[in-house]
C-alpha atoms as an extended CHARMM CRD file, in Angstrom:
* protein
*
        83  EXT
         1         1  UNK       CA             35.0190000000       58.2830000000       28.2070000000  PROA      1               0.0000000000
         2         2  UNK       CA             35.1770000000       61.1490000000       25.3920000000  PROA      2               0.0000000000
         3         3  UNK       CA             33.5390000000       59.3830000000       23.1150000000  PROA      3               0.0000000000
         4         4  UNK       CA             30.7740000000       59.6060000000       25.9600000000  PROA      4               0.0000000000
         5         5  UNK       CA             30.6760000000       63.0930000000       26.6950000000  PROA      5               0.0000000000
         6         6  UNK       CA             30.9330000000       63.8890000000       23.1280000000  PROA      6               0.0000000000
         7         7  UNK       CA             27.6950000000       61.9930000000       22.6840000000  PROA      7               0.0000000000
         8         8  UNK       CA             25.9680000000       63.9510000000       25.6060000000  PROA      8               0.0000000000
         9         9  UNK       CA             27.2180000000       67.9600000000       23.7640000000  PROA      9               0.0000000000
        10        10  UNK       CA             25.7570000000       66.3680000000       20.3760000000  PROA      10              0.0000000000
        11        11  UNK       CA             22.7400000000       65.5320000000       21.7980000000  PROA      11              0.0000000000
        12        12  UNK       CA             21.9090000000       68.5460000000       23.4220000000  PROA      12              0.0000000000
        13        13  UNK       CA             22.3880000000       70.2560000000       20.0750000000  PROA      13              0.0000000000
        14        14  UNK       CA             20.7210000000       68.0230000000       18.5250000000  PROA      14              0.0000000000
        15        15  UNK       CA             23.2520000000       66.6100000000       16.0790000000  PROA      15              0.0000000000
        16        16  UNK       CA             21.2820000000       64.0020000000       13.8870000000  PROA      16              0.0000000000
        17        17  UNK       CA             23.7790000000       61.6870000000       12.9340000000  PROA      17              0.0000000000
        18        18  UNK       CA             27.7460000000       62.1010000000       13.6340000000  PROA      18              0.0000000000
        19        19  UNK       CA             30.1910000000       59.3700000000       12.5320000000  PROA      19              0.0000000000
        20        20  UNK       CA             33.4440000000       58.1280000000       14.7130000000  PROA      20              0.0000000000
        21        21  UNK       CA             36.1920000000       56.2390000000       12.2940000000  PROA      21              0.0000000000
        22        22  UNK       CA             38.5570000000       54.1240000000       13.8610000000  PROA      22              0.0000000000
        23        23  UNK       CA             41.6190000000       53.2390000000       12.2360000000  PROA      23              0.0000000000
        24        24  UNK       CA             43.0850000000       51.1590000000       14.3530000000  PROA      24              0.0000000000
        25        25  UNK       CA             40.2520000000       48.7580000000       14.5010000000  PROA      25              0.0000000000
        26        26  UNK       CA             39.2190000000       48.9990000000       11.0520000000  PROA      26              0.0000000000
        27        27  UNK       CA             35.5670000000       50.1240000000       12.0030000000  PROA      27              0.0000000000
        28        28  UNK       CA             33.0110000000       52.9310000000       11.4840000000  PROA      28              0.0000000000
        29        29  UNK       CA             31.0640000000       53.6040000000       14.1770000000  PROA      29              0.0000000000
        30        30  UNK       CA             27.8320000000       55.5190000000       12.9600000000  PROA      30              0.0000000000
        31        31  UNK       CA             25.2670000000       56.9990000000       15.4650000000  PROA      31              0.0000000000
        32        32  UNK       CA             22.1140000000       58.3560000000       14.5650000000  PROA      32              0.0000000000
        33        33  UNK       CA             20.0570000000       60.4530000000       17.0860000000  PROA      33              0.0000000000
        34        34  UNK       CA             16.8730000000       59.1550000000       17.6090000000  PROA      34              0.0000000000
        35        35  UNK       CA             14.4460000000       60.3240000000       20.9220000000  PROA      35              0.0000000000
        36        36  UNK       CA             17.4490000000       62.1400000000       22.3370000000  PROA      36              0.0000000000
        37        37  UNK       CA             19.5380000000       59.2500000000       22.3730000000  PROA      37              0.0000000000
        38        38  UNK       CA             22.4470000000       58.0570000000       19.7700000000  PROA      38              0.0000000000
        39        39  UNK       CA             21.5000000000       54.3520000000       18.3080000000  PROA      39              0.0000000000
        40        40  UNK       CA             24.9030000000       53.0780000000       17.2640000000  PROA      40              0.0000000000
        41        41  UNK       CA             25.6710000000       51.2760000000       14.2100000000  PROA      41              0.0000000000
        42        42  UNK       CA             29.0930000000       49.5600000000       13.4020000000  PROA      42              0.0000000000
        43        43  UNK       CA             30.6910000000       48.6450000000        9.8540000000  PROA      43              0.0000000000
        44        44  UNK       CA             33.7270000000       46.8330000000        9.6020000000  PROA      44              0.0000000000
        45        45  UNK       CA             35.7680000000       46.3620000000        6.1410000000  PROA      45              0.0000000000
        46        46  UNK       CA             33.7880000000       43.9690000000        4.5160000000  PROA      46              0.0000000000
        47        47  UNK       CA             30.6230000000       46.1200000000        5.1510000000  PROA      47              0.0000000000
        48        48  UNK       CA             29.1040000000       48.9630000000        3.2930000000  PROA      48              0.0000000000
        49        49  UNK       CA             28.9830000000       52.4250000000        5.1070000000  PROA      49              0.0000000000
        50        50  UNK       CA             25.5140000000       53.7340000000        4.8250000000  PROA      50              0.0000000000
        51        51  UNK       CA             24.0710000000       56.7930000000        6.4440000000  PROA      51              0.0000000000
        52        52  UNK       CA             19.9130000000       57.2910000000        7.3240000000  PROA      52              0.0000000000
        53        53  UNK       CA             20.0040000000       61.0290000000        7.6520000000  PROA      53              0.0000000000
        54        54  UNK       CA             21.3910000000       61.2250000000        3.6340000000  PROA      54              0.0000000000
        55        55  UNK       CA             20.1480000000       58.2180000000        2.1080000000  PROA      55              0.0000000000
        56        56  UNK       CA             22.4240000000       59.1530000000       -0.8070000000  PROA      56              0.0000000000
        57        57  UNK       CA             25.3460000000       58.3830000000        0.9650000000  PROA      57              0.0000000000
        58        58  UNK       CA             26.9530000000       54.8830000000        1.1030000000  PROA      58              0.0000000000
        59        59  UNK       CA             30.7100000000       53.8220000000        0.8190000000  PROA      59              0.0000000000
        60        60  UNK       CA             31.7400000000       50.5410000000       -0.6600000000  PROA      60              0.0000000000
        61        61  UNK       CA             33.8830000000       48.7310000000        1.5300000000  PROA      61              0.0000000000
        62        62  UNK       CA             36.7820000000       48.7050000000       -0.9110000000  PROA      62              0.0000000000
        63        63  UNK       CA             36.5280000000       52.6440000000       -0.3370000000  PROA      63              0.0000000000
        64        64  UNK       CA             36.8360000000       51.9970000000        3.6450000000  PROA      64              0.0000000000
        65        65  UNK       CA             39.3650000000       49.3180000000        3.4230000000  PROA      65              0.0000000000
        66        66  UNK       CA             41.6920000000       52.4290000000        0.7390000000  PROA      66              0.0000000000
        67        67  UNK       CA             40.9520000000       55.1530000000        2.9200000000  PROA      67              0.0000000000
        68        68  UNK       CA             42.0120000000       53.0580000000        6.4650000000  PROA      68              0.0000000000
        69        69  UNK       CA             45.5680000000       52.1950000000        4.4750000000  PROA      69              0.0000000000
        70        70  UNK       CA             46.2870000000       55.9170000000        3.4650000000  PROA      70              0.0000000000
        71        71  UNK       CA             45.3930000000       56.6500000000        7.1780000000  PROA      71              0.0000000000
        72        72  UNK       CA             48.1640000000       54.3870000000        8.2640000000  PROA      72              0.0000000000
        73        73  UNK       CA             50.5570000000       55.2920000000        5.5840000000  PROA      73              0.0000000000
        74        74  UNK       CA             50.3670000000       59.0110000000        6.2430000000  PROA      74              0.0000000000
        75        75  UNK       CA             50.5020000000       59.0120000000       10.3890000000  PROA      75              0.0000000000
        76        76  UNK       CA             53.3830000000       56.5030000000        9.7960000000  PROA      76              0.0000000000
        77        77  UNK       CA             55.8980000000       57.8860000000       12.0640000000  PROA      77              0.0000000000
        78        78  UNK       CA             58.7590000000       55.8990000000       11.1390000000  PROA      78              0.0000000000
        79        79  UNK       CA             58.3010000000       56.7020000000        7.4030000000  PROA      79              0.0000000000
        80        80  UNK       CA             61.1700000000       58.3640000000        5.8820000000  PROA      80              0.0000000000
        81        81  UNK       CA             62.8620000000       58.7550000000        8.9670000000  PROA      81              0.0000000000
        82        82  UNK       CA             66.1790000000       58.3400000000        8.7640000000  PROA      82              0.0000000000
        83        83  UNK       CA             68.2760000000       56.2470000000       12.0170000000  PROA      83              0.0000000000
């Protein structure tokens, strides 16, 4: 449902492209605005991350599949702690 109403504010200011990473699911979910609606794209780990608004832009998965594992590693709760 946020993700949903987030789409609807960033449409109405006319956000061209805004990206939503999920950790837990090991995806990228990239949405580009075209005709005042978001066209969703989704990469997993063993895809590469490309963006249309800068065509420059594209992360190897390797990059992805790093960046997901110091995600986990640093909101690790139980890291450290001491019972």
């Amino acid at each position: 449902m946020l993700y949903r109403h987030k789409r609807s504010e960033y449409a109405a200011l006319e956000v061209p492209e805004y990206w939503i990473v999920d950790p837990l699911k090991a995806k990228v979910s990239v949405l580009l605005l075209e005709d005042g609606f978001y066209e969703e794209t989704v990469f997993t780990t063993n895809q590469q991350i490309v963006s249309r608004t800068f065509l420059e832009l594209a992360i190897p998965s390797a990059h992805f599949v790093n960046a997901v594992d110091r995600i986990f590693t640093a909101g690790n709760l139980n890291q450290g702690r001491r019972d």
